[in-house]
C-alpha angles and dihedrals in degrees: 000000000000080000082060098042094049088049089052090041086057096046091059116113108253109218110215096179088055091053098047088043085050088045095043087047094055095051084054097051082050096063105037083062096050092056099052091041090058085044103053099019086085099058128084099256088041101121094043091055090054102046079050085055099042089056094042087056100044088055089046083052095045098050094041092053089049084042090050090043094048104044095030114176101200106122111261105258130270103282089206110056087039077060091063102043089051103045095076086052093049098047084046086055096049095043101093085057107065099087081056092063099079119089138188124202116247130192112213131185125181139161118230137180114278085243136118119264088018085112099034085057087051090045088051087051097046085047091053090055100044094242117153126211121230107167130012129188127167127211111197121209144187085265122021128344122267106222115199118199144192113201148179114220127164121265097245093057110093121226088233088058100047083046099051086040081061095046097058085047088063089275108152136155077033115173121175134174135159125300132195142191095291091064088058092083104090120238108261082059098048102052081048090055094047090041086055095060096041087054088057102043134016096217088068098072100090091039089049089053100041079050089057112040092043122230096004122152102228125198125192106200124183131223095229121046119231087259091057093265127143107237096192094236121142152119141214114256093252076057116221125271107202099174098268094021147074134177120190126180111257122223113226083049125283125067131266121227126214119200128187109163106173093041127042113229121242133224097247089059094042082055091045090050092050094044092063091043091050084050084050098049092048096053101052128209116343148143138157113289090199114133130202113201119217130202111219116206097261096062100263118134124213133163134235124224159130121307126191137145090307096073088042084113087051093046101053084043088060083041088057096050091044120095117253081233081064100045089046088052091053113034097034091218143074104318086227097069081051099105092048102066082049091089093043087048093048092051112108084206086078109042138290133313122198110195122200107206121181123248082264092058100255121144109235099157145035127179128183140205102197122199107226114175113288091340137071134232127192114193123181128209115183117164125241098263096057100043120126100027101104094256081123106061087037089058089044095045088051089046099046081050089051101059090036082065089045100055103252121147106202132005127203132220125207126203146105127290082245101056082085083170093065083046104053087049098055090046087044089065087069087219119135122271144206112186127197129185130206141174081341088306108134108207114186118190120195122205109215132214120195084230085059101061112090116226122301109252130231105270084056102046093050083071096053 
């Protein structure tokens, strides 16, 4: 800095009539003072006089010299050129930041005293550590609020840090993990947007919660089991909030179970779930009724769609033209008990079915994407007369689609080492497999990549 002070010292204008006015000015103060010190310095109070005048004089310099310095009237210096000095001592100066100029997005929840200054503590702390915020929502509680947070840090700072950093601020019960730009729409948006899809298909519904509540694991249980037996399993209509866990009435029967293990839910998300079953309920049976017509090879054409309860009679007359060996393949049980897991299948509360009908409007084909938890299953069924002819892979390639859309990161496939044409359509989606047999029982996962998923079709699209 004293580099730059020295070069905006020298560009200053120097004034050469000021200085020989202020030199002119001084000879004649010289001998002003010459004269009256001849005149008085004879008489008896002479030197006093001029001791009085020196110090006179010294004060009169003195305050001419503050008075110049203060009200200069030297022009200011060129700004531009001040710009340009300084510029190399200003990017010197930035850059050990930027490093710090990378950020990453983090998502932060923590739980404060209800009392005033509790969040202004956690906002200084995040300001210290030039952290940005983003998004801020608050949950109250019986005791404490809990405050959530998206924020913008710099890379460099680590997550134990920040965490420890909260902690000292009257943090506690922190929990923190990676965010990313889809975090960035803020949360009335957000539930709009998943009311929205709920509103236009009733398969949504567990996606649009999981969606909402972050990583859960979410379990649609039925009141009735597949053999006509009560399971027990229901809620009351508010629904019921245990810590980690929520159960809310569902509304085609049964109850639907909410787990977060690693996060208690709030009340403001167990109002926000309910919300979107009570939309559900309101709104009744529905799903997009859109088709998509393929060409085989052979020339045959047969359309794609939606399935839901209302093809169950189509369904059990495919199941009556197919082989036992088929249903066997398929279903891994007695082929009589075959017709009963058909209304579980068909229910968009757990998961999605694609038929394949004829030009004539029969049913040959079902395939289901089954919503398991926090994992996901596809299952085929093709009868005997149309295997072979790649309706198949094109149901497992729509499927697979399908759960990359939804999010899912892997999906499952169970069936037997004989059934080679299961096979061949799980290795024909060139994804990567892991493959685990037991009890003669063949399980082949496949990992997804959203580069992976082929194209929604149409009567996909038409919903978004």
């Amino acid at each position: 800095m004293t580099d730059v002070t020295s070069a905006k010292s020298a560009r200053r204008p120097h004034h050469w009539r000021r200085d020989l006015i202020e030199l002119a000015a001084l000879f004649t103060a010289v001998a002003v003072a010459d004269a009256i010190a001849n005149l008085i310095g004879h008489q008896p109070d002479g030197p006093y006089l001029l001791i009085a005048s020196a110090v006179a004089l010294t004060a009169t310099a003195a305050f001419h010299t503050w008075w110049a310095r203060r009200h200069s009237h030297a022009p200011p210096p060129d700004a531009e050129a001040l710009a340009a000095s300084d510029a190399p001592a200003v990017q010197a100066d930035a850059a050990p930041d930027s490093a710090a100029a990378e950020t990453v997005l983090w998502r932060m929840r923590t739980t404060v005293r209800d009392a005033p200054g509790s969040l202004a503590a956690l906002c200084i702390v995040l300001a210290r550590h030039r952290i940005d915020i983003l998004t801020l929502q608050t949950h109250p509680l019986a005791e404490g609020t809990v405050d959530e947070f998206l924020l913008r840090a710099p890379a460099a700072l680590p997550a134990a840090q920040l965490t420890r950093a909260i902690s000292d601020a009257g943090g506690r019960s922190t929990w923190i993990e990676r965010a990313d730009a889809h975090d960035l729409v803020d949360a009335p948006t957000r539930v709009l947007g998943l009311a929205t899809r709920t509103a236009l298909d009733a398969a949504e519904l567990p996606l649009a919660l999981r969606q909402l509540l972050g990583r859960c694991t979410i379990h649609s249980l039925p009141a009735v089991s597949i053999t006509g037996r009560a399971t027990g399993e229901s809620a009351p209509v508010e629904g019921v909030l245990e810590e980690t866990v929520m159960r809310l009435r569902d509304p085609s029967g049964g109850v639907i179970t909410v787990e977060r293990p690693y996060l208690p839910f709030t009340p403001t998300e167990f109002a926000r779930a309910r919300a979107l079953v009570e939309l559900d309920a309101r709104l009744g049976p529905r799903m997009p009724r859109s088709e998509h017509v393929l060409t085989l090879p052979e020339g045959n054409a047969i359309t794609v769609r939606r399935a839901d309860g209302g093809d169950l009679e189509a369904a059990r007359a495919m199941h009556d033209r197919c082989s036992e060996q088929t249903l066997r393949l398929r279903y891994h049980g007695p082929v009589r008990d075959a017709d009963r897991y058909l209304e579980h299948l068909l229910s968009p509360r757990f998961g999605r079915t694609l038929a394949v009908q004829t030009a004539s409007g029969r049913t040959v084909a079902l395939g289901h994407l089954l919503w398991d938890g926090d994992e996901t299953e596809v299952a085929l069924l093709v009868e005997d007369d149309w295997q072979r002819r790649g309706i198949g892979s094109e149901l497992l390639g729509r499927l697979v689609a399908l759960a990359v859309e939804a999010g899912c990161e892997s999906v499952y496939a169970v069936t037997q080492a004989s059934n080679t044409g299961m096979v061949a359509a799980m290795r024909a989606l060139s994804l990567p497999l892991d493959y685990q047999i037991e009890e003669g029982t063949l399980v082949i996962t496949a990992r997804l990549s959203p580069a992976a998923a082929r194209s929604l079709p149409p009567y996909e699209r038409a919903k978004r």
